[in-house]
matplotlib code that plots the C-alpha trace (Angstrom):
import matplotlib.pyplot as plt

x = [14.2, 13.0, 16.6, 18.4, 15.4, 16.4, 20.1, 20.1, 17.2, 20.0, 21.9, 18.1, 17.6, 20.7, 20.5, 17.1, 17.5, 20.5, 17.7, 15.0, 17.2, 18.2, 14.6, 14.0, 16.6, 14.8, 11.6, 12.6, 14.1, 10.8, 9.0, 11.0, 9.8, 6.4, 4.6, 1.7, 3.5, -0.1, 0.4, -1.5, -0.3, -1.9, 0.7, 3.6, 2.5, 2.0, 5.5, 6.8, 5.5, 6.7, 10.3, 10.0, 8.9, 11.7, 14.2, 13.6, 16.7, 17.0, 15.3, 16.5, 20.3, 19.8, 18.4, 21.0, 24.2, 22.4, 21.1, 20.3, 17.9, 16.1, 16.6, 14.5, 11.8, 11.4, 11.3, 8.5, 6.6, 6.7, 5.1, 2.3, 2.0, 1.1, -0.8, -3.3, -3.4, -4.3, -6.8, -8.9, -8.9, -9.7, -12.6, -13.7, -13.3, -15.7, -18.5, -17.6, -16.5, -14.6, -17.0, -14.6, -16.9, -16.4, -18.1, -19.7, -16.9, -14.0, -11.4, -12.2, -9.7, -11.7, -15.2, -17.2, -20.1, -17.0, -18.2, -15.0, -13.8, -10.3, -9.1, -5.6, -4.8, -0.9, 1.5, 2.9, 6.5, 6.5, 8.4, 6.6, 3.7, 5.7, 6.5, 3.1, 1.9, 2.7, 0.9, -2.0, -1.8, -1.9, -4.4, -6.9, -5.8, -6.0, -9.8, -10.8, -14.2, -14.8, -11.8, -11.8, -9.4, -10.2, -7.3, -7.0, -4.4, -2.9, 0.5, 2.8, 4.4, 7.9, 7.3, 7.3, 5.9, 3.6, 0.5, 1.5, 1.3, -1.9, -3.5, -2.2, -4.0, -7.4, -7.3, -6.1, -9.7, -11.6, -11.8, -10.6, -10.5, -8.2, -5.4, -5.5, -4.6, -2.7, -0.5, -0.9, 1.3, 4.2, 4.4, 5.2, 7.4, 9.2, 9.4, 12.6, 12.6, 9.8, 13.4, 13.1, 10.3, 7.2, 9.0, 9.1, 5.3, 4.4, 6.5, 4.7, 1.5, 2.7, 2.5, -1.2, -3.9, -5.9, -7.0, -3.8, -5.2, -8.3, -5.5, -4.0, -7.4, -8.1, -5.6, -6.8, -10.3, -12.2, -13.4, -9.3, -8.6, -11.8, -11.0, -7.3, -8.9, -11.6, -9.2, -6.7, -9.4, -10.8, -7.5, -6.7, -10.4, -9.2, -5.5, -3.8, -0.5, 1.3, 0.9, 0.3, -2.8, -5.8, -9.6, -11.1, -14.6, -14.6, -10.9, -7.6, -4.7, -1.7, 2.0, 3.5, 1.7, 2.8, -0.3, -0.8, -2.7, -4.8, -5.6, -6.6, -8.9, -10.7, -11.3, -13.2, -15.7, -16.3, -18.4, -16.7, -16.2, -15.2, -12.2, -9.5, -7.2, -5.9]
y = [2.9, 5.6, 6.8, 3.8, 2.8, 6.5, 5.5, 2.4, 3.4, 4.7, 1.5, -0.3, 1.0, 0.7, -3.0, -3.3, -1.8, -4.4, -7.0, -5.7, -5.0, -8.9, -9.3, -7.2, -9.0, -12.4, -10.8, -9.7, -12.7, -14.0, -11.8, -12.6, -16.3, -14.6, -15.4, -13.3, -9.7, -8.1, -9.6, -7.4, -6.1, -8.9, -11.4, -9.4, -9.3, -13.1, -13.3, -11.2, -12.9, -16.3, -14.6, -13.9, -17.8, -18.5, -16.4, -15.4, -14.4, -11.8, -9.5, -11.3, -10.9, -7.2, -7.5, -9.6, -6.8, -4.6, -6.9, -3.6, -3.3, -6.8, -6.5, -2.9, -4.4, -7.4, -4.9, -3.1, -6.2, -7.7, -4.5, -4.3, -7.8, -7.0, -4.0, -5.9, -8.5, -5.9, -4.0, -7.8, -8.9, -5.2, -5.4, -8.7, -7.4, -4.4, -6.7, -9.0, -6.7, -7.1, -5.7, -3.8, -3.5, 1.0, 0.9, 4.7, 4.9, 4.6, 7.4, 8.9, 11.2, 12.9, 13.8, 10.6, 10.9, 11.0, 8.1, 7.0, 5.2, 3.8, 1.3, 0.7, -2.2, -1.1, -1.3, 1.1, -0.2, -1.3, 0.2, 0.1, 1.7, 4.7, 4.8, 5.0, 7.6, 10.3, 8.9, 8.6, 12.3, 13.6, 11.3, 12.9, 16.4, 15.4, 14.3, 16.5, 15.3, 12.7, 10.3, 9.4, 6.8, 4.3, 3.2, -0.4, -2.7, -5.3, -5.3, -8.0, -10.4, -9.8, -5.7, -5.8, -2.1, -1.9, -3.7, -1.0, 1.5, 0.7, 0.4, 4.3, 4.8, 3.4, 4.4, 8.0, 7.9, 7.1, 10.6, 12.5, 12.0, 14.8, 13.6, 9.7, 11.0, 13.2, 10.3, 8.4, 11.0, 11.7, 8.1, 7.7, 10.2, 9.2, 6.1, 4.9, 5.8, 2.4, 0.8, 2.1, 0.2, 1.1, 3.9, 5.9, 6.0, 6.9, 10.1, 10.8, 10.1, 12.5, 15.5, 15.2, 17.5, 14.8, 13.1, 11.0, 9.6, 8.3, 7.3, 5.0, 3.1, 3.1, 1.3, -1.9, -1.6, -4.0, -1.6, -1.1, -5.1, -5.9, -2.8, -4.3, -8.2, -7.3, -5.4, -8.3, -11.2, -8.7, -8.4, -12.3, -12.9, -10.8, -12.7, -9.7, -11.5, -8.3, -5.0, -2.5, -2.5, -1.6, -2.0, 1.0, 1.0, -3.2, -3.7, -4.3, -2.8, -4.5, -2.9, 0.3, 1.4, 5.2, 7.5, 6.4, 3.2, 4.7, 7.1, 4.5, 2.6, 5.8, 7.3, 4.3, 4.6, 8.6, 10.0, 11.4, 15.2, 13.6, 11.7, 14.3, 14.8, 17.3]
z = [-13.0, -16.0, -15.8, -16.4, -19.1, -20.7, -20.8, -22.1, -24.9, -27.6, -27.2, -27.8, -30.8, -31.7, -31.7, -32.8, -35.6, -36.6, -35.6, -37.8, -40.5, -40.5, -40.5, -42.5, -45.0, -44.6, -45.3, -48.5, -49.2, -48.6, -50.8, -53.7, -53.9, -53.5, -57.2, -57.0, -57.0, -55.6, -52.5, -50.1, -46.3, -44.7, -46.6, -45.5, -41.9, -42.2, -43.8, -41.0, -38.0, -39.6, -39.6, -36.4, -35.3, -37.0, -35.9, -31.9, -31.4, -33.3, -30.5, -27.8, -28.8, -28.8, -25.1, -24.4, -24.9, -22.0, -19.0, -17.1, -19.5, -18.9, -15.2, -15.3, -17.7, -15.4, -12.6, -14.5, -15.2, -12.0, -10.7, -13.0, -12.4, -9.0, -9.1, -11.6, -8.9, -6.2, -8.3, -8.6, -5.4, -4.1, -6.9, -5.3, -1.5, -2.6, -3.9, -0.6, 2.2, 5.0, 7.9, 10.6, 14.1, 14.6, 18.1, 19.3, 21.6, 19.5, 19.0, 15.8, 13.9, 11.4, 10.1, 12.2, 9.8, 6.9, 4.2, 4.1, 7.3, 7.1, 9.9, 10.9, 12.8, 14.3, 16.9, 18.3, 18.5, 14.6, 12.5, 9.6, 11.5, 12.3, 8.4, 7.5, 9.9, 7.8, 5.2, 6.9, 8.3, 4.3, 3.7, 6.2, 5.3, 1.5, 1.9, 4.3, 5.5, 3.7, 5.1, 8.9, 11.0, 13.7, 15.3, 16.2, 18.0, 17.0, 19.5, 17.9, 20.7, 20.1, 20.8, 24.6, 25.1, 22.2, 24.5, 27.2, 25.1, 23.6, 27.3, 27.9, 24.5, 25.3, 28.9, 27.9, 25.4, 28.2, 29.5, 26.7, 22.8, 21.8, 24.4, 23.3, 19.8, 21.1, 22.8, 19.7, 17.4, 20.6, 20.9, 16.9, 16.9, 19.8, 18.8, 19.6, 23.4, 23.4, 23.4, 27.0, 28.0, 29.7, 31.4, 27.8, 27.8, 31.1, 30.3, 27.2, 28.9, 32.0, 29.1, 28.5, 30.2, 31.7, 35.0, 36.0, 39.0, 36.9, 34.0, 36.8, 37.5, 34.0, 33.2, 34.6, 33.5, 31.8, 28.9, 27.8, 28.1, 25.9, 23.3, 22.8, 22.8, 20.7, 18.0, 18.1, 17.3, 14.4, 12.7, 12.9, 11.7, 9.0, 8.3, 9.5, 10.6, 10.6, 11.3, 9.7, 8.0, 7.1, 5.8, 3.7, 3.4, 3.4, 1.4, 3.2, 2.4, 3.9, 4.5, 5.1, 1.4, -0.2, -0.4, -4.0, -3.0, -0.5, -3.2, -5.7, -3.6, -2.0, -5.5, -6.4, -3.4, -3.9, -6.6, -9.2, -8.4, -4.8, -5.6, -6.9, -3.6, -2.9]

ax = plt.figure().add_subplot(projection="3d")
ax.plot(x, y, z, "-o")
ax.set_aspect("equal")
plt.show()
């Protein structure tokens, strides 16, 4: 967008200054049937402005000639727009937090005493989850201790192995931390073997150095039914309709976002010589 606003600057000026020099014109028309010849600055600017109610087109027919133009300064609007929106109601959500439930027994990736505690609600088969992963990987190295995640389900109905696959992932953490995240990055990366079905995830979670046999029983429990139930009703508490997202600290953050946002709304809950990432 700053490349087309750099190309199309010349031709800008060009026709502003044809504008302003027409306004200019009528200005000093103006001034002319001005009596009092020590008129001060604040009478010109008055004579100006009434120019300008008079004459409106003058800027808008320079706009007019380059439509690229108007289309990129909309553009640029539209997103300040919304990040002026997002930077009130994440203001309002930090005075009224959303309270995520972060249960002892919950995978943690991270520092778990970390002040910052970032919750994802996902599915494994979406997308725009996979997109984000990344993300959330520089994000954790960026803040080193002081950003953890808690990974949350919320499989969407119309993904037919995403609910599989977050069984394997809750049964996998049942005996072993390190191997249910392990799952959780093979199954993002292999993401479009899920296509496959349920088969595609039973492979994965034949690669991991745990107890299959107990894996198998697991599977069924109670404990992985209630963690998946549990995580669903939290996200539809919270309006999540779609996946991802997330709460930091108490303020959602919805959509496969660049590391830019989560930046923004972690340097506003870290003390000042805290929030530079790295």
């Amino acid at each position: 967008m700053m490349t087309s606003i750099r190309r199309t600057c010349p031709f800008l000026s060009f026709s502003l200054a044809i504008s302003l020099g027409i306004l200019i014109s009528s200005t000093e028309q103006a001034w002319a049937q001005t009596s009092d010849p020590q008129s001060s600055s604040t009478d010109i600017k008055a004579l100006v402005e009434e120019t300008l109610r008079q004459h409106p087109d003058l800027i808008l027919r320079a706009l007019e000639q380059d439509p690229v133009m108007i289309a990129d300064l909309v553009e640029r609007g539209t997103e300040i727009r919304k990040i002026k929106i997002e930077e009130a109601r994440w203001q309002n959500e930090m005075a009224n937090p959303k309270v995520a439930t972060v249960a002892e027994d919950r995978p943690i990736r991270g520092a778990r005493n970390a002040p910052i505690t970032v919750v994802e609600y996902s599915d494994f088969e979406c997308p725009y989850c996979r997109a984000v992963y990344p993300t959330l990987q520089e994000v954790l190295v960026a803040y080193g201790d002081k950003v953890r995640l808690v990974y949350k389900h919320n499989p969407l109905s119309f993904h037919a192995t995403a609910e599989p696959a977050a069984r394997y992932f809750e049964a996998i953490a049942l005996q072993n931390e390190e191997e249910a995240w392990r799952f959780h990055d093979l199954v993002f990366q292999q993401q479009r073997n899920l296509s496959r079905g349920v088969e595609a995830v039973q492979e994965i979670a034949a690669t991991l150095n745990i107890d299959h046999a107990r894996l198998e029983r697991d599977l069924q429990s109670d404990a992985v039914t209630q963690h998946i139930a549990a995580d669903r009703a939290e996200a539809e508490r919270f309006g999540f309709d779609g996946t991802p997202a997330f709460v930091i600290n108490g303020v959602s953050l919805v959509g496969n976002h660049p590391k830019r946002d989560f930046d923004r709304i972690i340097r506003k809950m870290l003390p000042e010589p805290q929030a530079l990432a790295r």
